[in-house]
C-alpha positions in Angstrom: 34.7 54.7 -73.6 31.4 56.5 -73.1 28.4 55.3 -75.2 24.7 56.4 -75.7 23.0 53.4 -75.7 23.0 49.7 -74.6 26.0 48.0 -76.0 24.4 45.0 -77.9 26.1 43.2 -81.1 27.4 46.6 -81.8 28.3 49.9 -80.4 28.9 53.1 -81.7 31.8 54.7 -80.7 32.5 58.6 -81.5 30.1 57.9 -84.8 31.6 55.0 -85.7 30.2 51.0 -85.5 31.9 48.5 -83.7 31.1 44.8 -83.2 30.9 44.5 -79.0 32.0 41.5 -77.5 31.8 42.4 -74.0 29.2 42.6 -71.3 27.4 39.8 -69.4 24.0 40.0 -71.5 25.0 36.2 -72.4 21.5 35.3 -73.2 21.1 38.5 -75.3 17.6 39.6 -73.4 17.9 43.0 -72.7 17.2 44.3 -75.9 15.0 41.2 -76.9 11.7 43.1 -77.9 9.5 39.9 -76.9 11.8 39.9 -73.6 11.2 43.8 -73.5 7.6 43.4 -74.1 6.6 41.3 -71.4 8.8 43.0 -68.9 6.6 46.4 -69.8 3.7 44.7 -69.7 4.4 43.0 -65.7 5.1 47.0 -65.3 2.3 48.7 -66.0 0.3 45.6 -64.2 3.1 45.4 -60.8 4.6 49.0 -60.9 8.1 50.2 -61.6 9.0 49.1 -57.8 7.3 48.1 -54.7 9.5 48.9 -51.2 7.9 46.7 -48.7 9.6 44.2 -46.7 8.4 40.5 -48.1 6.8 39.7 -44.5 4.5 42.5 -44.8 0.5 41.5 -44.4 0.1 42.2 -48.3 1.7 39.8 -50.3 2.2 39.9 -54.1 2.1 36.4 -56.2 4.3 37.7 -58.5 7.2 36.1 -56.1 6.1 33.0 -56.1 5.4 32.9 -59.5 8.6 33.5 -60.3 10.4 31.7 -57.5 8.9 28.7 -58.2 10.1 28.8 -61.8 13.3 29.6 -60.8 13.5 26.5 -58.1 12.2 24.3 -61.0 14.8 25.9 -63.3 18.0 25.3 -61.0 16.3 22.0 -59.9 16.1 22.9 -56.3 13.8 22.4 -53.5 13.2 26.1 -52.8 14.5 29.5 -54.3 14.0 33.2 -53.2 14.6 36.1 -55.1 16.6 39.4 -53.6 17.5 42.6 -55.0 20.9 42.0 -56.2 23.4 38.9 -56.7 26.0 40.9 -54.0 22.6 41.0 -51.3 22.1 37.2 -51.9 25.8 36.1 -51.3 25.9 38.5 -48.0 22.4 37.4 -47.0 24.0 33.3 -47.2 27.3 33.7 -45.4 25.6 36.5 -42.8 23.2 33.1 -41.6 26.2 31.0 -42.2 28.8 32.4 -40.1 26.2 31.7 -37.5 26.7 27.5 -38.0 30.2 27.8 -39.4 33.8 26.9 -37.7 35.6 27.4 -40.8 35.7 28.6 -44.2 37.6 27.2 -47.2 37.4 28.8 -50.3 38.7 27.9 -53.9 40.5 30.6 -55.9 39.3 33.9 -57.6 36.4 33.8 -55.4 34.0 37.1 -56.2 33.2 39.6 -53.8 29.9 38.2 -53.3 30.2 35.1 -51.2 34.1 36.4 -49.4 34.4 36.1 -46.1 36.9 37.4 -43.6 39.4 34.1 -42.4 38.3 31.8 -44.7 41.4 29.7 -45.9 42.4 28.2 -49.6 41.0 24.6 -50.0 44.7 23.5 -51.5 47.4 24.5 -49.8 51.0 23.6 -51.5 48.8 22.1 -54.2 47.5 19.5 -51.9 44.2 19.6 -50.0 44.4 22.0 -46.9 45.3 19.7 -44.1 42.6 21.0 -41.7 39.8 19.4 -43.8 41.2 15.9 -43.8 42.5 16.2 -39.9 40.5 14.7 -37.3 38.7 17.2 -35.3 35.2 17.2 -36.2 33.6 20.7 -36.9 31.5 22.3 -39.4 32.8 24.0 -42.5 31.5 26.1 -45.1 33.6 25.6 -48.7 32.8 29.1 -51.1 33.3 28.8 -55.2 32.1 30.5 -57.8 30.6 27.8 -60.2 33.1 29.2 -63.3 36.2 30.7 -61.9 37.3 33.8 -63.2 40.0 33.2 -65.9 38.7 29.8 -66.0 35.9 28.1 -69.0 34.9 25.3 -67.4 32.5 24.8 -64.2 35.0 24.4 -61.0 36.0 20.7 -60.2 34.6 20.2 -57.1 36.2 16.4 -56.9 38.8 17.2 -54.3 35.8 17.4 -51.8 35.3 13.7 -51.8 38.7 13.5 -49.9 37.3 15.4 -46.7 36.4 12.6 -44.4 32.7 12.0 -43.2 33.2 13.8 -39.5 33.8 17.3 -40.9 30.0 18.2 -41.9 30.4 20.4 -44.9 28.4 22.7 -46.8 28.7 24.4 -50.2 28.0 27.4 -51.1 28.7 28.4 -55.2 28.2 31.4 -57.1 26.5 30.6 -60.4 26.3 34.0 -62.0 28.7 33.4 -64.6 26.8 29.9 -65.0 23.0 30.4 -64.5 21.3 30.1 -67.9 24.3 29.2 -69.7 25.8 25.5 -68.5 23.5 22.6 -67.5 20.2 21.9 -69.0 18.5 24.2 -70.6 20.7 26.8 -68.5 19.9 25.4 -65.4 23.4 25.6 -64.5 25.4 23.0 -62.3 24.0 23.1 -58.6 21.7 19.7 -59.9 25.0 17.8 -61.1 26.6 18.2 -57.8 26.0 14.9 -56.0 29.0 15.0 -53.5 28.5 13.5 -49.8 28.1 16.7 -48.4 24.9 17.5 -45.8 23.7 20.9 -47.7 24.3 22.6 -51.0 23.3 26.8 -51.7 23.3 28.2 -54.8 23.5 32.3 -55.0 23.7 33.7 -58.2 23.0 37.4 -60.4 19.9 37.7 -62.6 21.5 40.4 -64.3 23.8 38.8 -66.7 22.3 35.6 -68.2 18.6 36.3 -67.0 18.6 39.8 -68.2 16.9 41.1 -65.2 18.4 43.5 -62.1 18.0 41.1 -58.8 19.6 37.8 -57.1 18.5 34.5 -56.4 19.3 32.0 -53.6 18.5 28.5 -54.1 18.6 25.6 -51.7 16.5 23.1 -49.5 13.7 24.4 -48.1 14.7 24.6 -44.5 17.3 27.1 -45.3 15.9 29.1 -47.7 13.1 29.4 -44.8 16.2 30.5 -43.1 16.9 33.3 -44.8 13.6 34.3 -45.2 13.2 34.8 -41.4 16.7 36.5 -41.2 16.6 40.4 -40.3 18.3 41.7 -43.3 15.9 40.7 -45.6 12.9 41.0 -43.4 13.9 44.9 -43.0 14.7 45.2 -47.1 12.6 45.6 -50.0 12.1 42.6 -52.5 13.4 42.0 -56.4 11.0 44.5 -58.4 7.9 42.1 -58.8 7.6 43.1 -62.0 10.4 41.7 -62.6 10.2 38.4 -60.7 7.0 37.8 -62.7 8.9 38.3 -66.0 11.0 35.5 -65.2 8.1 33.4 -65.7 6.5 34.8 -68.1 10.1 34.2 -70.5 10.2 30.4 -69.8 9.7 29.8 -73.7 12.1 32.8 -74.6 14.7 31.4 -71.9 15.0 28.3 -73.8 15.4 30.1 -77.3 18.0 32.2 -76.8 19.7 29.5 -74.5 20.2 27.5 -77.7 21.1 30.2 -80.0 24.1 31.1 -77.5 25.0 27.4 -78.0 24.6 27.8 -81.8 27.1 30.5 -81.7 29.4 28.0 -79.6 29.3 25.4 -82.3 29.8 28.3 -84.9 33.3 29.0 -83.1 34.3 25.8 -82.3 34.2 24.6 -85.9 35.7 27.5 -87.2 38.1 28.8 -84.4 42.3 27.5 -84.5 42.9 26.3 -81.1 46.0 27.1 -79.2 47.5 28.6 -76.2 46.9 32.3 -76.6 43.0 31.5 -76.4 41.4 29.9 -73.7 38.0 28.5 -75.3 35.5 26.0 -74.4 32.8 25.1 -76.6 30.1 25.0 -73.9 30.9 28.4 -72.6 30.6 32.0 -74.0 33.7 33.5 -72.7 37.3 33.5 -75.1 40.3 34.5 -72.7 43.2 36.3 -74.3 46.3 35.6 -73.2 48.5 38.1 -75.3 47.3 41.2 -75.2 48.4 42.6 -79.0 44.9 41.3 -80.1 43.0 43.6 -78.3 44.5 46.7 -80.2 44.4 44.3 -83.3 40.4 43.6 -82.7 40.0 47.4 -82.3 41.9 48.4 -85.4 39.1 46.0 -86.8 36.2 47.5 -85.2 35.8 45.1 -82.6 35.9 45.6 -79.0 36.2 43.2 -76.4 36.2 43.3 -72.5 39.1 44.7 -71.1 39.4 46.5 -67.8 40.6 45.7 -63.9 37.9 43.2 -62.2 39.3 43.5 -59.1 41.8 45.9 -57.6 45.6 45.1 -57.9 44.8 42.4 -60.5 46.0 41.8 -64.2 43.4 43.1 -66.9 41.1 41.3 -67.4 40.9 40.5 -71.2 37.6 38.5 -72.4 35.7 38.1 -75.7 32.1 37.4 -74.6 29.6 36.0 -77.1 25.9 36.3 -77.1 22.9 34.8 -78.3 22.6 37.9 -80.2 25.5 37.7 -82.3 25.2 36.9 -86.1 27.4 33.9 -87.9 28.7 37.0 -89.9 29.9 39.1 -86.7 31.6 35.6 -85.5 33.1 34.8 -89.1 34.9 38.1 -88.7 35.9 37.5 -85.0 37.2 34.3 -86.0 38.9 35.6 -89.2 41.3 37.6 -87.0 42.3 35.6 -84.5 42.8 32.8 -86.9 45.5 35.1 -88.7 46.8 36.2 -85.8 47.1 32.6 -84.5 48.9 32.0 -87.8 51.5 34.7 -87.5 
């Protein structure tokens, strides 16, 4: 389906309205006019780009205006922006294959933070014997912080069982978490207290943050890593304008965070819970698991995500809500797969 203009609450398909529920605009921003506003305004004061390496003699505050909101955000020690959520994944494992005997990963890990070798965490349902054996070495586990398929964050728990010897770092993908789960949307890299030696956050600013760039969050001594590392010496930054606009938004951040969770509530009061639906009340994502609703929602003029994420995969078939979203656009949501459900 070919459209004309950004797919918000609605889209207009060959003339006619639909309600959309698809995307990754979870927090609703890009088509915010305050959120638009102040993006157009750090424009026209930090220009539509600037391609200089960050270790360049000038230096523009924008960054660390807006990296220091974002480490105070995630509740990190130290953040750094990048120009995409892929670069910020590569950029972490590139400096951590250096320091790394082994990978582990859990399942339905994006493209992002994959590595070449790296082996499943369970193995036969049980934890992968290597990470409880007694050679001592240093491994690198990979999640994303919401599994694909999944509504929950990823239960990290099973890494309490690897013994003290093998020295472990994490590494998790928040871009389907970041400014949705934890407070205020600070996601879940603060609530991980595991006795691990370091913890990494990479995540989009795309989807939730309604902004085209990555972020990498950590301790200070690593993020100083990357920032000495050759690939991002040698590439150009996040558009400042940009990283200034995430903290300019702090106050519309925190207003659309709690209209996404109004929406949440709205469902979970209304919505008939059972199998063919996954649905968590914290989380803005509704997994089908019969695919007759999707030519049911579309008969209705609704339309859902629904395409191939990754190559040889099933479809992937999600309802996403938004901040944006009216109760009325979610009464009729939930009017139909109510029926349905009682079918």
């Amino acid at each position: 389906m070919n459209v004309d203009q950004f797919p918000d609450r609605t889209i207009e398909i060959n003339q006619e309205q639909y309600l959309y529920f698809g995307g990754t605009a979870y927090l609703g921003l890009p088509t915010n006019k305050a959120f638009q506003e102040l993006a157009i305004q750090n424009i026209r004061k930090w220009g539509t780009t600037y391609g200089s390496s960050r270790n360049a003699n000038i230096k523009l505050t924008a960054y660390e205006n807006g990296e220091t909101f974002l480490a105070h955000h995630i509740q990190a020690e130290s953040a750094v922006t990048v120009s995409s959520g892929m670069l910020a994944g590569k950029l972490v494992t590139e400096q951590l294959t250096k320091t790394t005997d082994c990978y582990f990963h859990f399942s339905d890990l994006h493209t992002a933070i994959k590595t070449p070798n790296s082996l499943p965490i369970f193995l036969n349902h049980q934890i992968h014997p290597r990470l409880t054996d007694s050679k001592a070495e240093k491994i690198t586990i990979l999640t994303d912080g919401v599994p694909s398929y999944q509504t929950k964050a990823v239960d990290l728990s099973v890494l309490k069982e690897i013994p003290s010897h093998k020295e472990v770092t994490l590494l998790i993908d928040e871009s389907h978490s970041l400014g949705i789960l934890g407070k205020n949307g600070g996601g879940i890299y603060s609530h991980i207290d595991l006795p691990i030696k370091r913890k990494i956050m990479v995540s989009s600013l795309g989807k939730a943050f309604g902004l085209t760039g990555g972020v990498i969050a950590s301790d200070i001594s690593f993020i100083d890593q990357i920032k000495n590392t050759d690939t991002f010496i040698s590439a150009a930054g996040m558009n400042p304008a940009f990283v200034q606009t995430l903290a300019d938004a702090t106050e519309i951040y925190s207003i659309q965070h709690q209209k996404l969770l109004d929406n949440l509530h709205h469902i979970d009061q209304k919505l008939i819970k059972n199998d063919t639906i996954q649905f968590d009340k914290t989380y803005p994502l509704l997994y089908l698991e019969d695919e007759n609703l999707i030519e049911i929602l579309e008969a209705n003029k609704i339309i859902i995500a629904n395409f191939k994420y990754q190559k040889d995969t099933a479809p992937l078939n999600r309802i996403v809500i938004t901040a944006n979203h009216l109760p009325e656009d979610l009464d009729k949501l939930i009017e139909i797969l109510n029926d349905y459900n009682f079918k």
